[in-house]
C-alpha positions, 0 to 999 in steps of 0.5 A: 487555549481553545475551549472544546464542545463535550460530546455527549454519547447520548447525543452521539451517532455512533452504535457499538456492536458486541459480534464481528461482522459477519463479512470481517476478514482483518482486525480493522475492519472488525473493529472499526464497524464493532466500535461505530467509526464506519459502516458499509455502503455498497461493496468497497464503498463506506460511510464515515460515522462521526467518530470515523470522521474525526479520525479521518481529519486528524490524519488530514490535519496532520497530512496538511500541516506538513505538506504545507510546511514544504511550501506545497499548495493546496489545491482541489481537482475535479473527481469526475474527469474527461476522458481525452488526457487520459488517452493521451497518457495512455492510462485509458486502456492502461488501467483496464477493468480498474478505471469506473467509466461512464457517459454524459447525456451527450454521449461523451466519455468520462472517468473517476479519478484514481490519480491525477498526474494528467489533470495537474500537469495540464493546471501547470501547464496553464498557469505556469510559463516561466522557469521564473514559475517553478519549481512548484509543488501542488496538492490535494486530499480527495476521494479516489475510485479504483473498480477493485475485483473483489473489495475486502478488509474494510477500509483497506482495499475499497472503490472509493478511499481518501488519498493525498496526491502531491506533484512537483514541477521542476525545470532540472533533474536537481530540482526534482531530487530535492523535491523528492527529498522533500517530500520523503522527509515529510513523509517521515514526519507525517508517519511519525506524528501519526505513531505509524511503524513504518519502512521505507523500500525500494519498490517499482514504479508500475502505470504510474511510469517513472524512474526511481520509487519507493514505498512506505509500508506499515507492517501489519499481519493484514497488509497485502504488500510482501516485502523484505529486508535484510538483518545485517544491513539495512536493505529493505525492498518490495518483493517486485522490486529485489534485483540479484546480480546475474550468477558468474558463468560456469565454466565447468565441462558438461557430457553432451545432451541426452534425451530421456524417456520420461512418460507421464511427468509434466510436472517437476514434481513427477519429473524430479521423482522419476529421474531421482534429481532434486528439483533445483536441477530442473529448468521449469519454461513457463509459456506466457503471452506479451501482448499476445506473442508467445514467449518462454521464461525460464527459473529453477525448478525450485522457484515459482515465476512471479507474474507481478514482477514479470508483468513489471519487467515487461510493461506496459506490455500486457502479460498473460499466459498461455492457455490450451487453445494457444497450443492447439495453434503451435504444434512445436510447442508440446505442452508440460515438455517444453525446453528451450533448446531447439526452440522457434519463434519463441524469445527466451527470457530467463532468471539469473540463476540460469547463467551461462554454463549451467547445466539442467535437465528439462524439456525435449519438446517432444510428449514424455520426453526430457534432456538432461546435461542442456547447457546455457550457451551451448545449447540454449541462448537466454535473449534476456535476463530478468528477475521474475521469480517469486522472492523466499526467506533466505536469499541472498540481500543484493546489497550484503549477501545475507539471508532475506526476511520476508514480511506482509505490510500495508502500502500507506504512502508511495513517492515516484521521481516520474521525470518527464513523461507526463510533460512529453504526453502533453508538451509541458514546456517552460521559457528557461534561462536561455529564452529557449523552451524546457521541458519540465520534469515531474514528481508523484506522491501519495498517501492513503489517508483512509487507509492509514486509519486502518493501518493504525487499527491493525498495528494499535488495536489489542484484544479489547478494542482500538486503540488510538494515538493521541494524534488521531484519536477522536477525542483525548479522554473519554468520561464514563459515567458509571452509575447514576445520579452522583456519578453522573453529576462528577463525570459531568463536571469532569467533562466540562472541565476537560472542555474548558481547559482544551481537550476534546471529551466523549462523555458517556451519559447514556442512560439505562446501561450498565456500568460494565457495558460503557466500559466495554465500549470505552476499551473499544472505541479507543480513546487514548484516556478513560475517567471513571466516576464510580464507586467513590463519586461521593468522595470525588476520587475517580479511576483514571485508565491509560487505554495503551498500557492498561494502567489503572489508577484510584486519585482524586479528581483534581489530581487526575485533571491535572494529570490529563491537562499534563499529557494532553497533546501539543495544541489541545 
């Protein structure tokens, strides 16, 4: 058993607020700056105080002892790259605006790392020649930089965050499947210790590149990522990455074609309310630019296009849509009024629910006029089908046919099968068994180590602060002093006590503060314990508060070191 320094808050770095910062948007951000765990740098970039930082390792810690016990290596890449591999990857221009950039004095180009699948598998490349070599797992827990647009919610969304990248090399697609099935386990495990209420969902794969992919998601008012899961089974998916099978034909006979005068409707709204329809009978296009081609897709009028889902379906294409001068440019293209019947030099990509035999009314491409009774497969063809509108409540679940929930959650870990296009970018070949070269198939994972100190702050925290699990948390008990010389002489011998039996103890000996004040303080730093010596100092009896329940307990010291030695986590 290790004997622990006492941290005194006299001594501590670590300036609490009463108000919430005037930029705060999520329950993390308010409180982890209010609590003097971080503090704000630059946009999107923050400093760890002391507190913060004791946080940060305890996650790392925990992220570093699984990772090892599944004979991963730890290793360190550097942060500033070249910019070459990147090309060759083609992440480069992937990447776009996210990617800081800068020269050396010699002109030549570099980056900040956002993710290192190009770095490590040229370090595997040169170390590794033999099938005799792998399989390999590599990893590191290192700063990343992403030029996020608009850096908000604090730690969640920053330039500069923490992250566990690990890779796998293998020389089968078997031995990739157990790598993956490792590190999924793992992943379990690490979430688990850290007290993370956590899902994992199929998801998609992204500029990452790869086949199969799936996210671990915190849930928690204040996450970015939407995802779904069905109550009757146990589907569970990012939005981007739900698929429905495509509807049965129709083979219900149609009257022929009609076109309508309908002036001033460019919209389904107007359309709908002028016809009398309700929108589900509408076909709404949508005119986007792939890679600067015009192409049309069409959903329900009911439905919106998700450009996110869009943009994966077709990437790495880039996605954008049309804009006023594009139809300066196609006149057969009338703007608001666009059907796909009749349409020229223009693919037609459409949602499932536009099957075949299905009748809508929509666009006649010409100015305030629409068609109604036009039939897919009569007379519109749909080139390709694709799921692209924006998932709601109630859909049906791809896999039992119940209504879907939606819910919002923070992405804390996300795992990737890349397979081998890492190691055809750069020729990552083994001697194998048979004395020819093979080629090597690849593994990504990653974890958001910063941004599951905020993922345990959404989903923890209550109306008087943070509160942490005992894994993470910066200290295991919190001492308060509350009064002078008598108090302050049972809290001291309190702390030492705590230390000498290997806990880790805050002790609040500040001077000239009120006992109120430090007891604010302790509900909203969070630690998982809180002693009080008060009122009863002069008998020894002390007030013992368990942060997470807001029990409260009068009993003497003994009895209450006792009982905090009792629950103090394995290995303190």
């Amino acid at each position: 058993m290790s004997t622990h320094h006492v941290q005194r808050m006299s001594r501590l770095m670590a300036k609490t607020l009463r108000e919430d910062p005037a930029d705060a948007e999520t329950l993390s951000h308010r409180l982890l700056v209010r609590a003097g765990y971080v503090r704000r740098s630059s946009a999107g970039v923050w400093t760890w105080l002391p507190l913060g930082k004791r946080v940060l390792d305890n996650v790392s810690r925990v992220v570093r002892e699984e990772m090892d016990a599944i004979g991963a290596q730890e290793v360190l890449l550097p942060a500033l790259l070249p910019k070459e591999p990147y090309e060759v990857s083609g992440r480069w221009s992937e990447y776009g605006d996210l990617l800081f950039r800068l020269k050396d004095r010699k002109g030549a180009d570099y980056l900040l790392g956002p993710t290192h699948e190009e770095i490590f598998t040229l370090v595997v490349k040169d170390q590794c020649t033999s099938y005799k070599d792998l399989p390999v797992m590599l990893y590191q827990i290192q700063t990343k930089y992403r030029d996020e647009a608009r850096p908000r919610s604090g730690v969640l969304r920053g330039r500069e965050f923490q992250m566990k990248d690990s890779y796998s090399f293998d020389v089968s697609d078997e031995g990739l499947e157990e790598s993956y099935r490792l590190h999924r386990e793992a992943y379990v495990r690490i979430f688990e210790r850290l007290g993370l209420d956590h899902r994992i969902v199929s998801a998609v794969s992204g500029a990452m590149g790869g086949s199969a992919s799936e996210e671990f998601l915190a849930p928690a008012g204040a996450g970015e990522d939407t995802f779904v899961d069905c109550p009757s089974c146990d589907y569970a998916a990012n939005t981007e990455a739900v698929t429905f099978a495509p509807a049965a034909p129709v083979s219900a006979e149609h009257p022929p074609l009609e076109e309508v005068d309908t002036p001033d409707t460019p919209t389904i709204e107007t359309l709908a309310a002028h016809l009398g329809v309700p929108a589900s009978a509408t076909l709404k296009n949508l005119l986007v630019k792939v890679d600067g081609e015009i192409v049309a897709v069409g959903v329900p009028g009911d439905r919106e296009v998700d450009l996110g889902k869009l943009g994966e379906h077709l990437a790495p294409a880039v996605v954008e849509l049309v804009t006023a001068e594009d139809f300066t440019d196609r006149p057969d293209l009338v703007r608001g009024y666009v059907g796909p019947q009749g349409l020229e030099k223009v693919r037609y990509l459409a949602d499932p629910r536009v099957a075949p035999g299905t009748a809508w009314v929509t666009g006649a491409n010409k100015p305030d006029t629409h068609a109604r009774n036009v039939v897919c497969g009569r007379d519109f063809e749909v080139d390709r089908y694709l799921d692209v509108v924006v998932v709601e409540p109630g859909d049906p679940c791809p896999s039992c046919g119940a209504g879907l929930r939606l819910d919002r959650a923070i992405e804390i870990g996300h795992i990737f099968q890349l397979g081998r296009k890492y190691a055809d970018a750069f020729g990552l070949d083994v001697l194998g068994r048979e004395g020819k070269p093979v080629r090597v198939t690849m593994g990504s994972y990653g974890i958001g180590v910063s941004r599951a100190v905020a993922a345990l702050a959404e989903q923890t925290a209550d109306e008087r602060g943070l509160c942490w699990p005992a894994a993470v948390a910066p200290a295991d008990v919190h001492v308060v002093a509350a009064g002078k010389a008598v108090p302050l002489a049972l809290a001291e011998q309190a702390a030492t006590a705590l230390a000498a039996s290997g806990l880790r103890v805050l002790l609040d000996d500040r001077p000239g503060l009120s006992p109120g004040v430090k007891l604010t303080d302790a509900e909203l730093i969070g630690v998982p314990w809180i002693l009080v010596a008060g009122r009863r100092s002069a008998d020894e009896v002390v007030e013992l508060q368990n942060r997470a329940t807001g029990t409260r307990e009068e009993l003497p010291l003994t009895e209450a070191l006792a009982r905090l030695r009792e629950a103090a986590p394995a290995g303190a």
